[in-house]
ChimeraX commands (.cxc) that place a marker at each C-alpha (Angstrom):
marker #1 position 67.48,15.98,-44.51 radius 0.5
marker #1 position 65.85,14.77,-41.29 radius 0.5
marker #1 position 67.92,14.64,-38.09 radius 0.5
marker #1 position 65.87,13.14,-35.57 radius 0.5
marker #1 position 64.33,10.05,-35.48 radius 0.5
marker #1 position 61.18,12.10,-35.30 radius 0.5
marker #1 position 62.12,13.91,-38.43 radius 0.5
marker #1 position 63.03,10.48,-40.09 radius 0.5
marker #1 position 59.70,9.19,-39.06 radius 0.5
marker #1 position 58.07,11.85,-40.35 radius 0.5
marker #1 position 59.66,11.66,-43.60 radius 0.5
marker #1 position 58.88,7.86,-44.22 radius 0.5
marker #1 position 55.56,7.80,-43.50 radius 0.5
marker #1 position 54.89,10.94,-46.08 radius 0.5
marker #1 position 56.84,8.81,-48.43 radius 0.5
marker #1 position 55.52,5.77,-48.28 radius 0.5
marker #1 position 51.59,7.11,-48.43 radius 0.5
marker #1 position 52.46,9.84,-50.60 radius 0.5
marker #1 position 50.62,12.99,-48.98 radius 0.5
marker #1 position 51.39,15.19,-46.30 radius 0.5
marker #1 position 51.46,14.17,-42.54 radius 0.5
marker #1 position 48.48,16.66,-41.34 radius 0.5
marker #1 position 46.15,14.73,-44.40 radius 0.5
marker #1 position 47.05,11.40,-43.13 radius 0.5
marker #1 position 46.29,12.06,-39.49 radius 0.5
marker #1 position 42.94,12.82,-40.28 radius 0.5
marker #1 position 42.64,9.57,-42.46 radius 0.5
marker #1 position 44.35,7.95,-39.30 radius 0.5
marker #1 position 41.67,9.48,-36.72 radius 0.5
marker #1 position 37.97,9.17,-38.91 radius 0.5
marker #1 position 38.69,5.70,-39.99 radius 0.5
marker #1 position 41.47,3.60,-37.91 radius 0.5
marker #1 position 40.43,0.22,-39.51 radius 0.5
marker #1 position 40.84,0.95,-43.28 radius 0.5
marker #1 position 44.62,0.87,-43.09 radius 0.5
marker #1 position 46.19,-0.36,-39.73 radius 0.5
marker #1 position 49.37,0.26,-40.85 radius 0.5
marker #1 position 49.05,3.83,-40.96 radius 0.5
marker #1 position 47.50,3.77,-37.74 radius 0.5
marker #1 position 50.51,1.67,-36.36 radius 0.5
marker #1 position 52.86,4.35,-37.96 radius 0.5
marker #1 position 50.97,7.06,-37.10 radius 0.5
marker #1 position 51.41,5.44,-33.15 radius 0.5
marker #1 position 54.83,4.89,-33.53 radius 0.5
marker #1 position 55.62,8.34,-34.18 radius 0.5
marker #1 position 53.49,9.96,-31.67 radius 0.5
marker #1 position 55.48,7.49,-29.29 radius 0.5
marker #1 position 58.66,9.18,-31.23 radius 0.5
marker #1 position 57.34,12.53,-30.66 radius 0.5
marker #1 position 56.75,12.33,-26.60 radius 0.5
marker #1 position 59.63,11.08,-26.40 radius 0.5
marker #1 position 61.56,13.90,-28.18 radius 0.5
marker #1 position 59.41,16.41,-26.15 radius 0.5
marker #1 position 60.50,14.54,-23.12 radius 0.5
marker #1 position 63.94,14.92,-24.30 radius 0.5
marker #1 position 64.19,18.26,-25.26 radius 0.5
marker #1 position 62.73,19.24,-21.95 radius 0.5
marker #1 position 64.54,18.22,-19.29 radius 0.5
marker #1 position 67.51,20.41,-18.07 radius 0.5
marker #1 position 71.12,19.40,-18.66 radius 0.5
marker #1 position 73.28,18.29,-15.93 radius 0.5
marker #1 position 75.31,21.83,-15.98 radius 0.5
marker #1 position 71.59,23.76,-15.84 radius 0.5
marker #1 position 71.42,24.42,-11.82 radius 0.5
marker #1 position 73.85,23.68,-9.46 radius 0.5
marker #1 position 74.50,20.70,-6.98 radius 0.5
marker #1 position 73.45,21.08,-3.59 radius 0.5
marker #1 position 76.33,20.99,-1.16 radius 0.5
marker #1 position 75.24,17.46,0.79 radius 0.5
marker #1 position 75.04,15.95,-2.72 radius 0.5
marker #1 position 79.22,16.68,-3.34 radius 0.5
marker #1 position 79.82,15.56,0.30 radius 0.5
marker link #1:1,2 radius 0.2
marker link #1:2,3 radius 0.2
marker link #1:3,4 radius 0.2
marker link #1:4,5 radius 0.2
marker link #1:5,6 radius 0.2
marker link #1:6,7 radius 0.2
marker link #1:7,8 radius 0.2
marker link #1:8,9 radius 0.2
marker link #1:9,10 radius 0.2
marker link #1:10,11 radius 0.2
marker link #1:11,12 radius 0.2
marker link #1:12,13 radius 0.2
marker link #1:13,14 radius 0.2
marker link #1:14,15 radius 0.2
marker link #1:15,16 radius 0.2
marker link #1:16,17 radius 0.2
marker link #1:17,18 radius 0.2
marker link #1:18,19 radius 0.2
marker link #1:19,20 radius 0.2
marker link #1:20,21 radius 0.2
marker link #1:21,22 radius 0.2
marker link #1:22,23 radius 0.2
marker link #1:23,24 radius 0.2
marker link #1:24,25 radius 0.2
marker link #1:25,26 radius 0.2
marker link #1:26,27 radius 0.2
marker link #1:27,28 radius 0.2
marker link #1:28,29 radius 0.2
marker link #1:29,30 radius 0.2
marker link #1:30,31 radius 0.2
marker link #1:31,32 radius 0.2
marker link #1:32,33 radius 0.2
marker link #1:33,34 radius 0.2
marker link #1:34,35 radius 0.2
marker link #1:35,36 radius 0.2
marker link #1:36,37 radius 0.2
marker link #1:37,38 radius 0.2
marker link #1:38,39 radius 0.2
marker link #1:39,40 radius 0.2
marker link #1:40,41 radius 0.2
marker link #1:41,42 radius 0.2
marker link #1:42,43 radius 0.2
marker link #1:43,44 radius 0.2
marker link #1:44,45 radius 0.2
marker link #1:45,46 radius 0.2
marker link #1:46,47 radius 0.2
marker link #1:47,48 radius 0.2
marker link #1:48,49 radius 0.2
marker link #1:49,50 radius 0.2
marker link #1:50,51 radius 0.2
marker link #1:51,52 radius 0.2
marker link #1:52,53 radius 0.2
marker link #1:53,54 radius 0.2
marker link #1:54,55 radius 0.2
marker link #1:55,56 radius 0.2
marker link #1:56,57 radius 0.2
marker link #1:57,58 radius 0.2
marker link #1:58,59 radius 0.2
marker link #1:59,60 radius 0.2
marker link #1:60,61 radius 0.2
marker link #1:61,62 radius 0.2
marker link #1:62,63 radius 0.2
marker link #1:63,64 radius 0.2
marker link #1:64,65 radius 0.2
marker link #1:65,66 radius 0.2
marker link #1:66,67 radius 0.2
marker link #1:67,68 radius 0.2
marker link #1:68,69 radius 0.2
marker link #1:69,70 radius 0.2
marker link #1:70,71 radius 0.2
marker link #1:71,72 radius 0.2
view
């Protein structure tokens, strides 16, 4: 079951065009204007993607200490 919104984007878009996500981003790069709404889709989750990359990333508040003037 998907737990992201990554994963849940994933998941819809093999649904609703019925193949795997690595077929459909060729389809989505070699010809862009035969379905648009793939290519919006395909947008939308690369959007969803940086954004989970950005995400996972960045350190947690409790990963390196405060400096001292910053408690003051």
């Amino acid at each position: 079951m998907p737990t992201t919104m990554l994963d849940q984007a994933t998941a819809m878009i093999e649904n609703a065009w019925g193949q795997p996500l690595e077929a459909l981003e060729v389809l989505g790069v070699r010809r862009p204007s035969d379905d648009p709404l793939l290519r919006c889709a395909m947008h939308t989750r690369t959007a969803l993607a940086i954004t989970d990359n950005a995400v996972t990333v960045q350190p947690g508040p409790s990963s390196r200490p405060v400096p001292a003037w910053v408690r003051a």
